[in-house]
BANU-712151 format. One record per residue (C-alpha): residue in one letter; x, y, z. Coordinates in steps of 0.1 Angstrom, whole numbers. Each point is the difference from the previous one (the first is absolute). Layout:
// residues N
rec aa->A | xx->X | yy->Y | zz->Z
...
// end
This chain:
// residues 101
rec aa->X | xx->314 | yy->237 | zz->-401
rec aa->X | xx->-33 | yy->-22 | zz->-2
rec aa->X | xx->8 | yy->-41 | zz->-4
rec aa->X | xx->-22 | yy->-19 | zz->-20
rec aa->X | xx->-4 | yy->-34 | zz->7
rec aa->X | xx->0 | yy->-26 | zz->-35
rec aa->X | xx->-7 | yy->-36 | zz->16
rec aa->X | xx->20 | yy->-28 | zz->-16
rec aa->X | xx->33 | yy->18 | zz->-11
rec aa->X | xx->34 | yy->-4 | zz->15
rec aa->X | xx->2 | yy->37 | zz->16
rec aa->X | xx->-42 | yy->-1 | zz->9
rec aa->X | xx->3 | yy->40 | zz->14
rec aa->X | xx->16 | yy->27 | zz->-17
rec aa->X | xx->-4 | yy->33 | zz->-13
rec aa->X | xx->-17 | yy->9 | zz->-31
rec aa->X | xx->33 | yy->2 | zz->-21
rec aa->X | xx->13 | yy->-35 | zz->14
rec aa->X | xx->-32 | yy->-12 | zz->-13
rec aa->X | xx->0 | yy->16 | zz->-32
rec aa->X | xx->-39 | yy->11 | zz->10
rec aa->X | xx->-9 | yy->27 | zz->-21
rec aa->X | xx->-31 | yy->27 | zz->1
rec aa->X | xx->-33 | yy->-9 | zz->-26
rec aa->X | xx->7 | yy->36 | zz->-12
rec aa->X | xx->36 | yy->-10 | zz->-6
rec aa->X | xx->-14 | yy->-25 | zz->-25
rec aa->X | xx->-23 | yy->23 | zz->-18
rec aa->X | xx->2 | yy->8 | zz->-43
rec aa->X | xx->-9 | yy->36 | zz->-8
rec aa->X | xx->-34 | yy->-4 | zz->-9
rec aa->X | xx->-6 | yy->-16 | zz->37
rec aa->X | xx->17 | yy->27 | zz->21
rec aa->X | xx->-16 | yy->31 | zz->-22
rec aa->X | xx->-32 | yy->-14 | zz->4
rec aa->X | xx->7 | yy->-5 | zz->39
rec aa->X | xx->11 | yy->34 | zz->2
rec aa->X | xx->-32 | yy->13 | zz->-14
rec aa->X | xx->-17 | yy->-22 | zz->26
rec aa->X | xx->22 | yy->13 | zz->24
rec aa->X | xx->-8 | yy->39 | zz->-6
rec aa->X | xx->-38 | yy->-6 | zz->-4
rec aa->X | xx->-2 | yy->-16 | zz->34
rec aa->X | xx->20 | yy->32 | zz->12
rec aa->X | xx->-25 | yy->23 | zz->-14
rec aa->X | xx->-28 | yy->-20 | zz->21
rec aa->X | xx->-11 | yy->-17 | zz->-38
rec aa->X | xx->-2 | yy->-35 | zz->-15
rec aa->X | xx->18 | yy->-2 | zz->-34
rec aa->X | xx->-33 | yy->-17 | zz->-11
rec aa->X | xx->-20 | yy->28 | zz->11
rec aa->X | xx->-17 | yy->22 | zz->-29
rec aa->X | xx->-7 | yy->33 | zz->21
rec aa->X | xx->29 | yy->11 | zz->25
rec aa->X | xx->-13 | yy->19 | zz->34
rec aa->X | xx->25 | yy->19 | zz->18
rec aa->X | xx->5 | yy->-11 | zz->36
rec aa->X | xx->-7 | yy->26 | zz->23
rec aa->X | xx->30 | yy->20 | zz->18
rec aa->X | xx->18 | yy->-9 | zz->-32
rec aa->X | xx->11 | yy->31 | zz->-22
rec aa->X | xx->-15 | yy->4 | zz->-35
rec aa->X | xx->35 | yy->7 | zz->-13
rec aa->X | xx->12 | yy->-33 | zz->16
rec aa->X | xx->-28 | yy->-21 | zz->-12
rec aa->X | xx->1 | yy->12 | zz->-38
rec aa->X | xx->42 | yy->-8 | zz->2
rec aa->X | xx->-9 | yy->-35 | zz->15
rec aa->X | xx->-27 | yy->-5 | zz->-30
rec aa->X | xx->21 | yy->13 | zz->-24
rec aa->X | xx->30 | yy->-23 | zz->5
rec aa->X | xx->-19 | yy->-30 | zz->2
rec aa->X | xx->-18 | yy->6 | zz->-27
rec aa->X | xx->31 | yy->5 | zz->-17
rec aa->X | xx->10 | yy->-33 | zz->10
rec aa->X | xx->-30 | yy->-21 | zz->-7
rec aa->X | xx->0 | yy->14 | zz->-35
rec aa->X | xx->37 | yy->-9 | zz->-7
rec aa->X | xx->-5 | yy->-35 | zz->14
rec aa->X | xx->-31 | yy->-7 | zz->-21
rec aa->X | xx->19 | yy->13 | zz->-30
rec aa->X | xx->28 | yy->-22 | zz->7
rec aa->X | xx->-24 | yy->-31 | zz->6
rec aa->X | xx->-24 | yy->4 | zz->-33
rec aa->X | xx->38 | yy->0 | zz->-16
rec aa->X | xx->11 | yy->-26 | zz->10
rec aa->X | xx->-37 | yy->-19 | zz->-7
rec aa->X | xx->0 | yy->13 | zz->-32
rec aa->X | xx->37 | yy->-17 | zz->-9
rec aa->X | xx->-11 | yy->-27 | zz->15
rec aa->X | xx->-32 | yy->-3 | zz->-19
rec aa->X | xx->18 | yy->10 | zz->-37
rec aa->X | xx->26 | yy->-26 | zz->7
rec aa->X | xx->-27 | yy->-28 | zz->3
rec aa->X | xx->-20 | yy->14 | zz->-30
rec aa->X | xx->27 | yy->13 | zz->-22
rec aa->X | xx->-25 | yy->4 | zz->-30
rec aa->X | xx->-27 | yy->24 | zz->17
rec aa->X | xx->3 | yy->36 | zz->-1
rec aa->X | xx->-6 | yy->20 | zz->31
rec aa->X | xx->1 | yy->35 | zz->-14
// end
């Protein structure tokens, strides 16, 4: 068990749990951990999620690099969906009268 050491608190070292210390992923909304996960494949398939042309690392198989691709394009595209959603309520309920479609 690691102990973590808070300063100024009546029991200063403790473990996680004693602390109530939780992980940044832990804390994370949907949009957030999609979009991390998409992050997370591209970097696995040797890419940037930024990146506009993908090149296959070498000693990486074709077959594992189009799966790789594949899935986080799938997730980038469902966490941009789910973000321009949420914008767009935002945006029609601060201008109720304009019409979007």
């Amino acid at each position: 068990t690691k102990l973590y050491f808070l300063g100024e608190s009546l029991h200063p070292v403790a473990c996680r749990a004693c602390h109530r210390l939780h992980y940044e992923s832990q804390s994370l909304g949907l949009c957030d951990r999609w979009r991390r996960q998409a992050e997370s494949l591209y970097r696995r398939a040797g890419c940037h999620i930024d990146d506009s042309f993908y090149r296959k690392p070498k000693q990486m198989h074709w077959e594992t690099f189009n799966r790789l691709i594949d899935r986080a394009q799938e997730y980038e595209d469902a966490f941009l969906e789910l973000e321009l959603s949420r914008l767009t309520a935002r945006f029609r309920a601060r201008f109720p009268n304009v019409d979007l479609d």
